[in-house]
C-alpha positions in Angstrom: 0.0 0.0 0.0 1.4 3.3 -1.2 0.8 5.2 1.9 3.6 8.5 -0.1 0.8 10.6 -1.9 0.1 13.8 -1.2 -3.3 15.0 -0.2 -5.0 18.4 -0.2 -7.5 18.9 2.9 -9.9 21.5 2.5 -13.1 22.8 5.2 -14.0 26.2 6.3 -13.7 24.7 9.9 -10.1 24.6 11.1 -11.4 21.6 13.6 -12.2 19.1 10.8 -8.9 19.5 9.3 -6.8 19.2 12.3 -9.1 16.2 13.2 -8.5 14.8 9.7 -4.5 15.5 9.5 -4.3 13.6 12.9 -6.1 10.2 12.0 -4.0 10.5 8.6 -1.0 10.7 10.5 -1.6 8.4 12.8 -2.1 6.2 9.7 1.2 7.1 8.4 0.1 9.6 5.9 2.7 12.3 6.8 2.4 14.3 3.4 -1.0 16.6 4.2 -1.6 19.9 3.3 -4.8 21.6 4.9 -6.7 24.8 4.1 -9.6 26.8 5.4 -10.4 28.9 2.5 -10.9 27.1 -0.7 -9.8 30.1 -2.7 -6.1 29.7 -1.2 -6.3 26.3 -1.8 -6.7 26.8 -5.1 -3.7 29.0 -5.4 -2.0 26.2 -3.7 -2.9 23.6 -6.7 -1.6 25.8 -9.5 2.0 25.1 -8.4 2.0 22.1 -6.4 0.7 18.4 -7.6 -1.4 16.6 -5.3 -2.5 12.9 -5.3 -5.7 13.1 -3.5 -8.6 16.3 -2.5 -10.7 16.0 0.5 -13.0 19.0 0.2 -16.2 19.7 2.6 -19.3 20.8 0.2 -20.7 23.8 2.3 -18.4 26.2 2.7 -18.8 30.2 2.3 -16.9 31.7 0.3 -17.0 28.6 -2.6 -19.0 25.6 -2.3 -17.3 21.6 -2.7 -18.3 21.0 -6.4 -17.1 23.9 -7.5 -14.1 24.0 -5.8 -13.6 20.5 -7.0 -14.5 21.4 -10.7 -12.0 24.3 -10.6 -9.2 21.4 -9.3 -10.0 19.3 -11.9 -9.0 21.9 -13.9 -5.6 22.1 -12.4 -4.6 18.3 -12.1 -7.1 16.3 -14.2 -5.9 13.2 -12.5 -6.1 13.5 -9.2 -8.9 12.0 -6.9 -11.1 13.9 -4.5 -13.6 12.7 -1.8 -16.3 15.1 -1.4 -17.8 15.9 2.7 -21.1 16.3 3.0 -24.3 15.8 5.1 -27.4 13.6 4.6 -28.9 16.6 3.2 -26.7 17.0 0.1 -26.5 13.6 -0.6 -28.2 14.1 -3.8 -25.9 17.3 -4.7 -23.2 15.0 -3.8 -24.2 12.2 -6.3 -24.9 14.9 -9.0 -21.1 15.5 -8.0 -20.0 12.6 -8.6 -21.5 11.9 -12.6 -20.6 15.7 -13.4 -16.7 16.2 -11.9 -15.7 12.3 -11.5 -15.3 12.7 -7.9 -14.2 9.0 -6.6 -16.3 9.0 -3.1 -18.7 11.5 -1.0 -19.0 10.6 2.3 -21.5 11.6 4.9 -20.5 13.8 8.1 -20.4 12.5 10.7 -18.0 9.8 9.1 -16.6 6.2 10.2 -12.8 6.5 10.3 -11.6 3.0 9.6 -14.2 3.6 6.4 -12.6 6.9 5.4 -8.9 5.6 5.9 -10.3 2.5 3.9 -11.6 5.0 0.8 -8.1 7.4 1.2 -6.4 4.3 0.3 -8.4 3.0 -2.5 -8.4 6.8 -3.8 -4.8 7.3 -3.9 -4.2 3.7 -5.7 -6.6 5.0 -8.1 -4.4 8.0 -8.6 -1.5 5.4 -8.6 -3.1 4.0 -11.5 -4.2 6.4 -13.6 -0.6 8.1 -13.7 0.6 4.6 -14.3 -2.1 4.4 -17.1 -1.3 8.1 -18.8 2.9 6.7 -19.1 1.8 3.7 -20.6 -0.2 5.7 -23.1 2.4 8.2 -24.0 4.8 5.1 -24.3 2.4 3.8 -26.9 1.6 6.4 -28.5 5.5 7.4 -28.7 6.0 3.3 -29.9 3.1 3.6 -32.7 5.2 7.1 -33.6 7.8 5.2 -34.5 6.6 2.2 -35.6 5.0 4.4 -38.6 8.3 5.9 -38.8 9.6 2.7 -39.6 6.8 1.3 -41.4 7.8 4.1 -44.1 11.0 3.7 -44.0 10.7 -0.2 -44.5 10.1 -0.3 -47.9 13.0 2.1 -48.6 15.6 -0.1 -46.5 14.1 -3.0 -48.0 15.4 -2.2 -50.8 18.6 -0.2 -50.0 19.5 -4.0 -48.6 18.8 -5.7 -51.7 20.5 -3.4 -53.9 23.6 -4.0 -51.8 22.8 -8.0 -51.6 22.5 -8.3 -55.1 26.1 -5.8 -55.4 27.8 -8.4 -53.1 26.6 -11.6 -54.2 27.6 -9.5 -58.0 31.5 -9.2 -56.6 31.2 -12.6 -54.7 30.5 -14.1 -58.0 33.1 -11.9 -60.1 36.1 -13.3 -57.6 34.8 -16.9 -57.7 34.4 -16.5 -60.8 37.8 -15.0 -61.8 40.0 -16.6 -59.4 43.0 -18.2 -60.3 42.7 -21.1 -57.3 39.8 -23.6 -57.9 36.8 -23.5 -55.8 34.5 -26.5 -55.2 31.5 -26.8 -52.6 30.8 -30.4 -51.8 28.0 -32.1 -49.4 29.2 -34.1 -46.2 28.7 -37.1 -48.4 31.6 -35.5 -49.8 29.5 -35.7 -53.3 30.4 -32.4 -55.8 27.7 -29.4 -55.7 29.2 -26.3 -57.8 32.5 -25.6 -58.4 34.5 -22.4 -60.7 35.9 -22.3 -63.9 39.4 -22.6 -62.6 38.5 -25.7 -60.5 37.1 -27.0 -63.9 40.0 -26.8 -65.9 42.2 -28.5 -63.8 39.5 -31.5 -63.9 39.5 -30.5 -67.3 36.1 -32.1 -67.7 32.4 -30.2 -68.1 30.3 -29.1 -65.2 27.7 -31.6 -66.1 30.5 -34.3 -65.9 32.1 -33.3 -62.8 28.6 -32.3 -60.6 27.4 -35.0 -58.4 30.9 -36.8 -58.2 32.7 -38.0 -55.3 35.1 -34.9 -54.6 38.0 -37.7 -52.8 37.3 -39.8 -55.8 39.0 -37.1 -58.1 41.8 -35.2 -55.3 43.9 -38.6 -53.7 46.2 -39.2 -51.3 47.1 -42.3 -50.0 47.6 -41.6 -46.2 43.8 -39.2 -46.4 41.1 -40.5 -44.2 37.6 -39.1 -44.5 37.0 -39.0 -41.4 38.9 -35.6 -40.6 36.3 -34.1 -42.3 33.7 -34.9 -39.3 34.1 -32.5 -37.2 33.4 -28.2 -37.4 37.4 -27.3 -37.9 39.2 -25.9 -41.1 41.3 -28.7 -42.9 44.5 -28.2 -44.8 46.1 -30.6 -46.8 49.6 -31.5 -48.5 50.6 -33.7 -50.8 47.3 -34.5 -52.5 47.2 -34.8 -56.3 44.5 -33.5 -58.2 43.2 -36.0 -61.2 43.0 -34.6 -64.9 41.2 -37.2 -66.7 41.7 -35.5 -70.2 45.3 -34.6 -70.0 45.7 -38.4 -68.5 47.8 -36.2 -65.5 47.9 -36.5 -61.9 48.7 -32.5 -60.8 50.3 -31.4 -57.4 47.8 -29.4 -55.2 47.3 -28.2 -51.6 43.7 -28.2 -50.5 42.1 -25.6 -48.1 38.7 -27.1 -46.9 36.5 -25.0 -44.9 32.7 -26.3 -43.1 30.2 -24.0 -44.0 26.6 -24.5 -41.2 23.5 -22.5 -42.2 20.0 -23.1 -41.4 19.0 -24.8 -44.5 22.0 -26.9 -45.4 25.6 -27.7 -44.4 28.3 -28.2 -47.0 32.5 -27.9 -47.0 34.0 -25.4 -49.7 37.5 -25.9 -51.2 40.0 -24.1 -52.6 42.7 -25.9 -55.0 45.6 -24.4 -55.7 48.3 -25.8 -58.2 51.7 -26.2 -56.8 53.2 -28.0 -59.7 55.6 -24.9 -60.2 56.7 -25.0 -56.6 57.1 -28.9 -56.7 59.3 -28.1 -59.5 61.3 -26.3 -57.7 61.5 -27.9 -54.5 62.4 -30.7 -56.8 65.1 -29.0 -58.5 66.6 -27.7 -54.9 66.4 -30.8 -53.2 68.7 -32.6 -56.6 71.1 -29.5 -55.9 71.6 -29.8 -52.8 72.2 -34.1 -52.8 74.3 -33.0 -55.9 76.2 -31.0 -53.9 76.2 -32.7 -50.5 77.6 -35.8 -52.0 80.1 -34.6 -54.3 81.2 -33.0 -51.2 81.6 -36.0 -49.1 84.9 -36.9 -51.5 87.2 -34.6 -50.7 86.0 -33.8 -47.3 86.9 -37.6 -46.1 90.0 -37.2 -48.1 90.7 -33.9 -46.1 90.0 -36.2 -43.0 91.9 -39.0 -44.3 95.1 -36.6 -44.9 95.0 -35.1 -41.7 94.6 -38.5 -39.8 98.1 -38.9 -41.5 99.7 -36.0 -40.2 98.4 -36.1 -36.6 99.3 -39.8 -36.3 102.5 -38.7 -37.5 102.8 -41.3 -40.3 104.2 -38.0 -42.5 106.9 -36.7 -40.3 106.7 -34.9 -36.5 105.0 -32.0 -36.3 105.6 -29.7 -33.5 102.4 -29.0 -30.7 101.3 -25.9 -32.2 100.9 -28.0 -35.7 99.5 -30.5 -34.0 97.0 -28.2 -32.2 96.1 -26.4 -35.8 96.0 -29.8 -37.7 93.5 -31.0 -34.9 91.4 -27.9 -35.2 91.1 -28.5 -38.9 90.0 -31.9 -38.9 87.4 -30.8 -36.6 85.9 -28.5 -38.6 86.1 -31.2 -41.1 83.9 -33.3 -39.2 81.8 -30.6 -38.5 81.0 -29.6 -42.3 81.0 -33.7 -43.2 78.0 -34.2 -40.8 76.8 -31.2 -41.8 76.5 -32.7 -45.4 75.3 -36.0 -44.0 72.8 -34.4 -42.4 71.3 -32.6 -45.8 71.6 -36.1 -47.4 69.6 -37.4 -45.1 67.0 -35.3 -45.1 67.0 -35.0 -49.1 66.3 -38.1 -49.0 63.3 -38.4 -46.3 61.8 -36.0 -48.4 62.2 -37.1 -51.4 60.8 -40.5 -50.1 64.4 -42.2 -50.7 64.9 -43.3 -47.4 63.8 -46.7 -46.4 63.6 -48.2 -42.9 65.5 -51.2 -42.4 63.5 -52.1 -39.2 64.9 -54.8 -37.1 64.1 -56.1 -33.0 66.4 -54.4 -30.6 66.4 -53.8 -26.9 65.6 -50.0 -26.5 67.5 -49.8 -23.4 70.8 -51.2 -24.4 70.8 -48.7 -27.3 70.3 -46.2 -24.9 73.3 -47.1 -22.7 75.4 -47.1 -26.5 74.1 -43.6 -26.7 75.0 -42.7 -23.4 78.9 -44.3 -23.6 78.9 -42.2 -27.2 78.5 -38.8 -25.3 80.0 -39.6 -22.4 83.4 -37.3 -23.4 81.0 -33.9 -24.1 78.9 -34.8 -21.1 81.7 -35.2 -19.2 83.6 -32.0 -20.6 79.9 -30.1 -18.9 80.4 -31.7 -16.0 77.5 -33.1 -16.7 75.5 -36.5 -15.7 73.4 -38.5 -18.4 70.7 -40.8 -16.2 68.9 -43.4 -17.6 65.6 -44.4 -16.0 63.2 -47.3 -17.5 59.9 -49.0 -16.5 61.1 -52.6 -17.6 64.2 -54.3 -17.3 64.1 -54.4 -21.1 62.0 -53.0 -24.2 62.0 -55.0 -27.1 60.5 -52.5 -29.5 60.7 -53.1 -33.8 62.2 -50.0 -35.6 64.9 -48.7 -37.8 67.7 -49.2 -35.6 70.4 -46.8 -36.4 67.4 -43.8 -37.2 66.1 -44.0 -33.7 70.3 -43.8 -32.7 70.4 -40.9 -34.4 67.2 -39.5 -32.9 68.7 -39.7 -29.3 72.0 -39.0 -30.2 70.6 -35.7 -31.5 68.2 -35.1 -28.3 70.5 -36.1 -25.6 73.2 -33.9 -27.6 71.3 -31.1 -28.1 70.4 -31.4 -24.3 73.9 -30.9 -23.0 74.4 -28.7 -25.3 72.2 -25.8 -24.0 71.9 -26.9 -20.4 74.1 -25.1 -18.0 77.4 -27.0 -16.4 77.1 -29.2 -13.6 73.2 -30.6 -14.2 72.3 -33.7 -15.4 70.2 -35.4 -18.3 67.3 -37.5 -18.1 66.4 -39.9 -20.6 63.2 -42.0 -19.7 61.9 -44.9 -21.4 58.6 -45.8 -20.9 56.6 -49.2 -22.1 52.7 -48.2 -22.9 51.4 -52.0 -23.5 52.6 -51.9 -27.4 53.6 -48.3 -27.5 57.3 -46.7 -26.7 57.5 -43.6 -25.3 60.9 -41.7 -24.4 61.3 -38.9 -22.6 64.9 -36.8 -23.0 64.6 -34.0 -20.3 67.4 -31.0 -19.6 67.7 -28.5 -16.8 68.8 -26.4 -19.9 67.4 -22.5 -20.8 63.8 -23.9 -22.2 61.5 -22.1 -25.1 58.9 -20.0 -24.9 56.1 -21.1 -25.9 55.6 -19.5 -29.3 59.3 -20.9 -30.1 58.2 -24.5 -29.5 55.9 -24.2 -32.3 58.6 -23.8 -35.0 61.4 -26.3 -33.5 60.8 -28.7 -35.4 60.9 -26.7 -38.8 63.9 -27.0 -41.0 66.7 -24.5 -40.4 65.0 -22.9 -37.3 66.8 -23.2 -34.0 63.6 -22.7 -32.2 64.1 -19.7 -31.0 64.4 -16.0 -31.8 67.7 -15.7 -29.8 70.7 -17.2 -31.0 71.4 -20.3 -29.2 74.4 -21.6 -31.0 75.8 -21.9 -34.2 73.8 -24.8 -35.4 72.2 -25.7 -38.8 68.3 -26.1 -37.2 68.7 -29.3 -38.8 69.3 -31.8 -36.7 65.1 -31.7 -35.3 64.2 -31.5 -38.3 65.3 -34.5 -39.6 64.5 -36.3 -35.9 61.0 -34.6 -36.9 60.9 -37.2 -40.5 62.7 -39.6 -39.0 59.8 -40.6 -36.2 57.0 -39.9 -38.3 59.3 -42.1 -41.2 58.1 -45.1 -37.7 54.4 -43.2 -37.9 55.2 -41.4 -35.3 55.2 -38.3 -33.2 57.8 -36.2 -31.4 56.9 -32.9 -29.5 58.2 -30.7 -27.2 57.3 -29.3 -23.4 59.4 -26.3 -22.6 59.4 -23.4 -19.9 61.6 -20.5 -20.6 64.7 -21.0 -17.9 62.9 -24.2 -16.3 64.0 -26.9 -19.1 62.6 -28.6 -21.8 61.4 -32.1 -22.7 61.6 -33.5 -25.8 59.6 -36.8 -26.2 58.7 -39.0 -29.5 56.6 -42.2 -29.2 56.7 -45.3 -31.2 53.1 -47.0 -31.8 52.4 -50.8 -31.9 56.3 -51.2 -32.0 56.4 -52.8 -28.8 57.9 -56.9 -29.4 57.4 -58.8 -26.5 60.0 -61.6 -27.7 63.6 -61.2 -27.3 66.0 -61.4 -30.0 68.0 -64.8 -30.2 71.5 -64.5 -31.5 
């Protein structure tokens, strides 16, 4: 109950207003105003809103109803309650069809009946200022809804004329564009596709629509399940048939899900990397060309200094010894450099091929161990090795997964700091091998260990050593050469861990010599 309003009191006898602004207090009205002379209430209600007017009907100078009318005049919503004896009663009715007046009551009066109609009459105030705001707000709605009800069929068309300017470029660079672009179903079955995307089918629309998309792009290692699921797809290595040229052409395949309400289909774009095939092609021959014509004279080099340091050509004072050491050094250096390339010509050229025999994982281990013993040592360093089993038969190219932890374990004492020690755990996962090769060394940040594994990158962007980047690299094609993977975990001056793992290469017979 809103007991807040503000009511107007109003009778020529000061008693009856003081009795009235009593038993309204008393009832928690505190906001009354009370007047004698209806002439100065009236004054009163030209600059001051009320919510409810209790006026007696005989007064002298101006009777209730016209008093009231006058009010009404001022504040056309407020309520009054109109005084008056059994006498007027019919004056008082008149009142109420000709002002609106929401009660008259009869002196002498019942209070707990008055309180009960001052209550009703200020909720009816409540609600008819209630009522006027939501009118205004509808009228002000309706205002604009006209507004926009003219404007519509402007906008309306404003938007179509821009639709039909996009979907005009849209078509224009589809159209135009030098990479093919296909739109297939997740049946994978061919919907539309551009003029670039038909010439390298080099068949007709009519031919092409409606056929199996992975039936015409191949790859032997694609799966279509990689499709099922809402993320872009990129993929290498995927040749794109040409059944009128009788060709198989190099492409690389951007594949995007498109989800609308009224259908769900993937969009391709082809792009033709025959020219860049061609050239990786022709680098990769350079560079084997010119890796093994180099591994000649760099062994003889090798070969000839072996001679002089052994002495087999004469003495040679320390300092000549110390320079002729030095030399065949950096020999070794630049002919494992080359070997290196070679090697990873050949992985991706798809020379190499895994000789894969049953060995005991741990025993290799302790070989690479005893092998870098002298630089560990030189660090002041100690290599730990930690396994699950007393030994892991596992079936794998030997000598690649030598030169996998040779390079790890390496490339950890490398970059860890003197006096710390390497880890390298193996670990037996029912028919999966998993090795861990941790350092206590100076770590990657996080946006380094991203690129480690790319060729030439050291993995970071401040220099580290003098290294080739290679040596990951070619760890990278060895373990995935085994269908494999190798990752890193790394914190920036907490260490790194390097791990690969091996799957269903796990023999549980030993090897019988």
């Amino acid at each position: 109950m809103d007991k807040m309003g503000k009511i107007l009191i109003v009778d020529d006898e000061s008693m009856v207003t003081k009795t009235l602004s009593m038993l309204l207090g008393l009832e928690g009205f505190s906001n009354v105003e009370t007047y004698n002379n209806p002439k100065e209430a009236l004054k009163f209600l030209e600059k001051n809103e009320v919510d409810l007017i209790i006026s007696d009907f005989i007064m002298p100078e101006m009777n209730g109803i016209d008093f009231l009318e006058i009010a009404k005049r001022y504040q056309e919503k407020v309520s009054m309650i109109l005084l008056t004896g059994y006498a007027d009663k019919e004056n008082a009715i008149k009142a109420i069809n000709t002002i609106g007046i929401f009660k008259y009551i009869e002196k002498p009066w019942d209070n707990k009946q008055l309180i009960m109609n001052v209550k009703n009459a200020l909720i009816q105030t409540k609600l008819k200022k209630e009522l006027d705001k939501k009118i205004i707000e509808l009228e002000n709605a309706n205002k604009k809804l006209e507004e926009y009800s003219k404007n519509l069929e402007d906008i309306v068309e404003k938007r179509t004329e821009e639709l039909s300017d996009v979907n005009s470029k849209l078509n224009a660079i589809i159209t135009g564009c030098a990479d093919g672009i296909v739109t297939f179903d997740f049946n994978s079955n061919i919907i539309d596709l551009n003029d670039a995307a038909l010439n390298l089918f080099g068949q007709e629309k009519k031919e092409v629509i409606s056929k199996n998309f992975f039936e015409l792009v191949v790859n032997e290692k694609y799966s279509k399940t990689n499709l099922n699921n809402k993320e872009n797809v990129f993929l290498r290595n995927y040749c794109l048939i040409n059944y009128k040229k009788d060709i198989k052409i190099p492409v690389e395949i951007s594949i995007a899900p498109v989800f609308n309400q009224k259908n769900n289909f993937y969009v391709a774009v082809i792009r033709d990397v025959t020219y860049q095939k061609e050239n990786e092609r022709l680098r990769d021959d350079f560079i084997a060309t010119l890796t093994h014509d180099l591994r000649t004279p760099l062994l003889a080099t090798i070969s000839g200094l072996d001679f002089i340091l052994d002495k087999s050509l004469g003495e040679i004072n320390e300092k000549q010894f110390s320079l002729f050491s030095a030399m065949k050094k950096s020999s070794e250096d630049m002919l494992g450099l080359v070997n290196t390339l070679l090697e990873v010509y050949r992985y991706e050229a798809g020379k190499t091929y895994l000789c894969k025999t049953k060995f005991d994982i741990l025993k290799l281990a302790q070989e690479c161990k005893s092998e870098l013993s002298p630089l560990a040592k030189k660090a002041n360093m100690e290599i730990k090795i930690e396994n699950n089993n007393s030994e892991i038969f596992v079936n794998a190219d030997k000598n690649e997964i030598r030169r996998v932890l040779i390079n790890l374990a390496g490339n950890a004492i490398k970059h860890s700091q003197k006096g710390t020690k390497v880890l390298i755990n193996l670990e037996k996962q029912e028919h999966d091998l998993k090795v861990d090769v941790i350092d206590d060394g100076i770590g990657f940040e996080k946006g380094d260990c991203e690129k480690l594994f790319n060729r030439f990158s050291q993995g970071t962007n401040q220099k580290r050593s003098s290294s080739t980047g290679l040596g990951l690299y070619l760890s990278r094609q060895i373990i995935e050469a085994h269908n494999g993977k190798i990752y890193v975990e790394s914190e920036l001056n907490k260490g790194s861990k390097f791990t690969f793992e091996l799957k269903n290469s796990i023999n549980d017979c030993k090897v019988i010599l």
